[in-house]
C-alpha positions in Angstrom: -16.6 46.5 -55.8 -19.3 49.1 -55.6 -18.0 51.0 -52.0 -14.9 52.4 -53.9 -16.9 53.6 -56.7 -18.8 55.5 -54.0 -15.1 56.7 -52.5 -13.9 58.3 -55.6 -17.3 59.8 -56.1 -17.0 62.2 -52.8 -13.4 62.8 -53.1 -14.8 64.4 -56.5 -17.3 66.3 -54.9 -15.1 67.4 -52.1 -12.7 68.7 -54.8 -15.1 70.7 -56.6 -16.4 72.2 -53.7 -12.8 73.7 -52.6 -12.0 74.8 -56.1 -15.6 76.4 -56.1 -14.8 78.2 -52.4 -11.4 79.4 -53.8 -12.8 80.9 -56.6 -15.1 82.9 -55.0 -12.8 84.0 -52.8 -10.5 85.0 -55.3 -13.3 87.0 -56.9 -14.4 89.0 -53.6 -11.0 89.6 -52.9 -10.3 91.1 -56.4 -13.5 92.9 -56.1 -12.2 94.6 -52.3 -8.8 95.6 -54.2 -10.6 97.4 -56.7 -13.0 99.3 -54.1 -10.0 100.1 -52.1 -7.9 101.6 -54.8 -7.6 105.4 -54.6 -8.9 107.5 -57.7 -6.3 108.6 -59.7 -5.7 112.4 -58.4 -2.4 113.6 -60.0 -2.9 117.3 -61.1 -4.3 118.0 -64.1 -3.4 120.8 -66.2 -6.5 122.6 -67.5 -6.6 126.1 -69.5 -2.8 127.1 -68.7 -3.4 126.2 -64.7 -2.4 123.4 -63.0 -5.7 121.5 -61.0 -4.9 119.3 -58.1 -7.1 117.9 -55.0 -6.9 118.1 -51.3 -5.4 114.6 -50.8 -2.6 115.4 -53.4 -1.7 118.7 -51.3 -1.3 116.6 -48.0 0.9 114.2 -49.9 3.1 117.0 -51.3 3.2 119.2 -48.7 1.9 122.1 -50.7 2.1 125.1 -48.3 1.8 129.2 -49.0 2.7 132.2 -48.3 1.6 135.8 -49.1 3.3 138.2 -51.2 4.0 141.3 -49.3 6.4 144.3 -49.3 9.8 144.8 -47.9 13.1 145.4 -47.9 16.1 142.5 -48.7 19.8 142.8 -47.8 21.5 141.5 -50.2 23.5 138.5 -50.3 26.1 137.6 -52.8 28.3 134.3 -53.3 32.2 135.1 -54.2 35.0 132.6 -54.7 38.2 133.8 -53.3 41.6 132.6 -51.3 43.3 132.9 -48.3 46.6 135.1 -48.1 48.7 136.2 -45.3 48.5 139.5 -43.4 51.4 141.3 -44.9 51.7 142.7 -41.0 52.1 139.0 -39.4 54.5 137.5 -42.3 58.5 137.9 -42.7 61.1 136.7 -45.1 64.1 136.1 -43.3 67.7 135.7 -45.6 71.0 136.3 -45.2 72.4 139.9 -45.6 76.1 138.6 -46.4 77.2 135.2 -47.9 78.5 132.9 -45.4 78.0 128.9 -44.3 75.7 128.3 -42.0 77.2 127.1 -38.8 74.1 126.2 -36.7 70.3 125.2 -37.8 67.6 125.7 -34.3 64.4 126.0 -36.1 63.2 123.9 -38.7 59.5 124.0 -40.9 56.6 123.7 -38.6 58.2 124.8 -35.3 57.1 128.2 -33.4 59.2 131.0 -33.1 59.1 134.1 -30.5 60.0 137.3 -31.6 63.6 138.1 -32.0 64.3 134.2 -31.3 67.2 133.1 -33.4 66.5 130.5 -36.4 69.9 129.9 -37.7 74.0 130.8 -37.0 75.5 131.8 -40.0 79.4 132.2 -40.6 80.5 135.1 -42.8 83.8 136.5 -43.4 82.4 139.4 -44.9 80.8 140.1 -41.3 84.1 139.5 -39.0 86.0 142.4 -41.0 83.2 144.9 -40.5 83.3 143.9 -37.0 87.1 144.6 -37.4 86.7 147.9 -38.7 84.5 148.8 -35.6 87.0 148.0 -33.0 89.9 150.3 -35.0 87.6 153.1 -35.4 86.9 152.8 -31.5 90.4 153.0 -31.2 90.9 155.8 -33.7 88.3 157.6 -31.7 89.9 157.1 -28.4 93.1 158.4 -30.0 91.8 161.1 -31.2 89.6 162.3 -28.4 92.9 162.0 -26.1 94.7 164.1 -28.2 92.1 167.1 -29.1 91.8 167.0 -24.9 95.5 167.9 -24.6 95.7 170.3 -27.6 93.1 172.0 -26.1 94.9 172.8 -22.9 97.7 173.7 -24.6 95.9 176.0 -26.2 94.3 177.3 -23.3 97.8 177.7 -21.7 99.3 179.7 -25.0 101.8 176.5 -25.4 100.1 175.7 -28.8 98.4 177.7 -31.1 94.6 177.6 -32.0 95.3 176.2 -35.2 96.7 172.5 -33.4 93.2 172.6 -31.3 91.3 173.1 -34.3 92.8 170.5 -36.0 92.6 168.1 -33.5 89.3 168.5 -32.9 88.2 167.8 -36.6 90.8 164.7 -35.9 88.5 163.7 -33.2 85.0 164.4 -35.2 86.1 162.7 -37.9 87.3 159.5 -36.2 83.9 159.2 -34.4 82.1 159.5 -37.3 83.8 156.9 -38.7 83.1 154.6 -35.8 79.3 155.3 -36.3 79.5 154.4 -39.9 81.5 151.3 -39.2 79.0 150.3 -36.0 76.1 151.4 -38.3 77.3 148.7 -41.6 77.9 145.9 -38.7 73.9 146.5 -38.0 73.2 146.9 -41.7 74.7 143.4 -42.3 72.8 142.0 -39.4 75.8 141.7 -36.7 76.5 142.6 -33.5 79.2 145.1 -32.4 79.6 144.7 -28.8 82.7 142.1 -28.9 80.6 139.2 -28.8 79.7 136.6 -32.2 83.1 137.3 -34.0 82.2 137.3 -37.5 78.3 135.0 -37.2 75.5 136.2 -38.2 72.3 135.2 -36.6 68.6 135.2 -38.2 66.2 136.3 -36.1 62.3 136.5 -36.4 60.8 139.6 -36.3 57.8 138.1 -35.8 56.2 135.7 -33.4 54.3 133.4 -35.6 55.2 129.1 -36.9 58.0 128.5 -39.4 56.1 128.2 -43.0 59.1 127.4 -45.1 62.9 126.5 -44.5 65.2 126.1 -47.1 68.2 126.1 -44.6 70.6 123.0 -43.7 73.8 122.7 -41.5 77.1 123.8 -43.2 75.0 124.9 -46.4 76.4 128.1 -48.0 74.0 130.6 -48.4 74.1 133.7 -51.1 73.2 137.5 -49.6 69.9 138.2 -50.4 68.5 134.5 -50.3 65.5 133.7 -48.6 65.9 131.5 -46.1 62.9 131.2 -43.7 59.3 132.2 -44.1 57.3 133.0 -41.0 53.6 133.9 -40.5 51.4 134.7 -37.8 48.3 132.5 -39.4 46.5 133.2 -36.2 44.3 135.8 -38.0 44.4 136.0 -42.2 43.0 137.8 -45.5 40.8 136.8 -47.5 40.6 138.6 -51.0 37.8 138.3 -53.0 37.2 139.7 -56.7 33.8 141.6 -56.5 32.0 141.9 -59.9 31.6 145.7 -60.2 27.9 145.1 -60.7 27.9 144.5 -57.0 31.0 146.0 -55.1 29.7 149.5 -54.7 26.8 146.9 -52.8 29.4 146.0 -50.2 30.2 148.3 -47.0 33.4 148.0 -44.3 32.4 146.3 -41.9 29.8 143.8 -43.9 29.8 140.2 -42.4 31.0 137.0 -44.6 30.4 133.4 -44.0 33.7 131.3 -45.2 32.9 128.3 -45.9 36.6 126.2 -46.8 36.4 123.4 -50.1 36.3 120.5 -47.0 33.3 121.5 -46.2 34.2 121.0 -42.6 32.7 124.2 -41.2 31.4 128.1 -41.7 34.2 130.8 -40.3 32.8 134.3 -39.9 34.9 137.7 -40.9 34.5 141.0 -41.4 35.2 143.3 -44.8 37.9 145.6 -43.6 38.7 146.8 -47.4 36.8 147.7 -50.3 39.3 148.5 -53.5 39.2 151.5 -54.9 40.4 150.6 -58.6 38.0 148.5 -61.0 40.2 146.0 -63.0 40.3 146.8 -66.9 40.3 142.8 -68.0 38.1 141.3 -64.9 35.7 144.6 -64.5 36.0 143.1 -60.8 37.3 145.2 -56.9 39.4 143.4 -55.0 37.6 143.0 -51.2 39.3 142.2 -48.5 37.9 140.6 -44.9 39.3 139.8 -42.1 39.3 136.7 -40.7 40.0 135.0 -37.1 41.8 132.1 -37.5 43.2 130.8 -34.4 42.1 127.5 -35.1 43.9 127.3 -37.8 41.2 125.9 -39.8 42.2 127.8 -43.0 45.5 128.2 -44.7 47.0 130.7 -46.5 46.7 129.7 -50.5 43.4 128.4 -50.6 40.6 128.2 -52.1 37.0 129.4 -50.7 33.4 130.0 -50.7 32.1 133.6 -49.2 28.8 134.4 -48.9 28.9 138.7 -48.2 25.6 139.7 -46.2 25.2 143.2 -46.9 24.3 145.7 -43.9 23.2 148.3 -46.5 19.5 147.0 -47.4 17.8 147.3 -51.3 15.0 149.6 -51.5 11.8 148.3 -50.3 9.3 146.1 -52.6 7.8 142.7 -53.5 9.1 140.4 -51.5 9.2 136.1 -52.0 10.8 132.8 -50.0 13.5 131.7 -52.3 11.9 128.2 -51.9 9.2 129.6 -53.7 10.8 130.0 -57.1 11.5 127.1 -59.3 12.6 127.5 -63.0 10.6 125.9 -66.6 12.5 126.6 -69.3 15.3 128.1 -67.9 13.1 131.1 -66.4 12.4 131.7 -62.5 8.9 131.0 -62.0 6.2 130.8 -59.0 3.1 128.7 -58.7 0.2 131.2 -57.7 -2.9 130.4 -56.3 -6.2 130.9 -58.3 -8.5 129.2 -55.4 -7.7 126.6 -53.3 -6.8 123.9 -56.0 -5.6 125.9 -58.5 -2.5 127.5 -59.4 -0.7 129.1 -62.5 2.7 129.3 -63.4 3.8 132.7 -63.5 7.2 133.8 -65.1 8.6 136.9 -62.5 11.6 138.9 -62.8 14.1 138.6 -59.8 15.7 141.6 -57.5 18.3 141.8 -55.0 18.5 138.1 -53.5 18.7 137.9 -49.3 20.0 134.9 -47.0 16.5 133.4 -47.5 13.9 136.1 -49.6 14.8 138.0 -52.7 13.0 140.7 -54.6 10.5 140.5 -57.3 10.4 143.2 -60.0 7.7 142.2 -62.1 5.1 139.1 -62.8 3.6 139.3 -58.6 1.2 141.9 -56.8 1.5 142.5 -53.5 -1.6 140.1 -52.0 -1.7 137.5 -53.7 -0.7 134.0 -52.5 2.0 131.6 -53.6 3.4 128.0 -53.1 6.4 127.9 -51.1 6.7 124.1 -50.6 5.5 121.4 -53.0 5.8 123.3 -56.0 8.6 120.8 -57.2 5.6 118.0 -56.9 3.5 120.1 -59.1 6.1 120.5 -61.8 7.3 117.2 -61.9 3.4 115.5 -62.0 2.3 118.2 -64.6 5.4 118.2 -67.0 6.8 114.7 -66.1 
């Protein structure tokens, strides 16, 4: 009875040994956390300055930059939209009433110039085409018989008085067959014999069919639009220029067009700068140029232009844009006292550049900045 006493008596042992062992372990280990935790460095704001160490600088990726002097072309973001070049667009109508007889284009397809959209029958047309061919024949009447009064003139058969007055016969008949040619061409016809009484629209333009409001054996009113056509191979794009800054922007100044899609930057060039302020906007209406044979944009909408002047600011202070970050709704800059210290300093902006912008006031030229980290700063220090 006495060997299972002894058998319970080491498992006991045993068990306090591995609960002793664990413990310790769990002590040391505890102990090596401790040891290996890094010191709390997060800046520290002392006397109005901001106090950080090296490793914090590594971690944010603090970096600097000088403050020096020079000069900034200007850069400024304007909202505008896409039109038409009044030169590459045509609205093409009817002249006359009529019905129209034969549709060959519709919305979307490309035209030539001169190529014929539409056939149009018009009543209206076939009678001035009428009057045409019976003032021709007036004329040829008339001619005929100023030719033979003439000779009988010549030959004392007649007097001068039946020449003259067959010659203002003749005059008058051919001016009447150049006013009746000249409405056929007003009214969009043709007088050589051919297309009794049908009118065909043409483009003047080469360009794709915008709009089409035209359908087979529709009747059409005179005046109506019937087709638009553009050229959208090159565009405008007009932009409303705050006063403040259009006497900033030259011809010949580059924009970067960026569409709503975000789908990529289009280049142009500002061939226009208006010359009249509006009253209500105070704003100049600039217009650039811009390829488009891509066809990327379309007229009617809406962009983002950034103008890059070629017409620099005067020269002074000078700053990286990713320098500037704003407390309290002003810009400020982080500058360096020493290595590990830095101030926030309010500064007054300039002209603002592609990627540097002017300072005014709150820098000297010399002293040293943060350019990148100084978001790390600010949100450790005022978090």
């Amino acid at each position: 009875m006495r060997r299972p006493e002894k058998r319970h008596i080491i498992i006991g042992v045993a068990v306090a040994v591995l609960l002793a062992g664990i413990g310790a372990y769990a002590l040391t280990d505890d102990k090596e956390q401790r040891e290996s935790a890094p010191a709390n460095d997060s800046p520290e704001l002392e006397s109005g300055a901001i106090r950080f160490s090296d490793d914090f600088a590594k971690r944010a990726g603090i970096s600097e930059e000088v403050v020096t002097e020079d000069v900034v072309s200007p850069v400024i973001t304007v909202n505008g939209t896409m039109t038409y070049d009044p030169r590459r667009f045509a609205i093409i109508g009817a002249r006359i009433g009529g019905r129209i007889r034969k549709l060959n284009k519709v919305e979307g397809d490309h035209v030539n110039v001169g190529e014929t959209l539409a056939e149009v029958e018009s009543a209206e047309l076939g009678r001035a085409q009428s009057d045409v061919f019976a003032a021709r024949a007036d004329e040829k009447a008339a001619e005929a018989n100023d030719k033979r009064e003439r000779h009988l003139a010549d030959a004392r058969i007649t007097s001068e008085r039946d020449a003259e007055l067959a010659q203002a016969t003749f005059e008058a008949a051919r001016a009447k067959r150049v006013a009746a040619e000249y409405t056929v061409t007003a009214l969009g016809g043709q007088s050589d014999g051919s297309n009794i009484g049908v009118l065909a629209l043409r483009s003047p333009i080469a360009g794709r069919v915008l709009t089409s409001k035209a359908a087979r054996g529709q009747v059409v009113e005179s005046l109506a639009t019937i087709y638009e056509v553009a050229d959208l191979d090159q565009l405008w794009l007009e932009l409303e220029v705050y006063e403040r800054d259009v006497n900033k922007v030259r011809v010949g100044d580059t924009a970067e067009i960026s569409p709503h899609n975000g789908t990529t930057v289009i280049r142009g060039e500002v061939q226009h700068v208006g010359d009249l302020v509006d009253a209500e906007t105070r704003s100049a209406t600039v217009r650039i140029v811009v390829d488009n044979t891509t066809h990327t944009l379309r007229p009617g909408e809406s962009v983002v232009a950034r103008l890059q002047m070629t017409k620099p600011s005067a020269r002074g202070l000078t700053i990286s844009k990713r320098a500037i970050t704003r407390i309290d709704g002003k810009p400020t800059v982080f500058v360096l006292r020493d290595k590990n210290t830095v101030e926030p300093r309010i500064v007054t902006l300039g002209a603002s550049g592609a990627d540097r912008v002017s300072v005014t006031e709150g820098l000297n030229e010399g002293e040293t900045i943060v350019v990148d980290g100084m978001f790390a700063l600010k949100s450790e220090i005022f978090r």
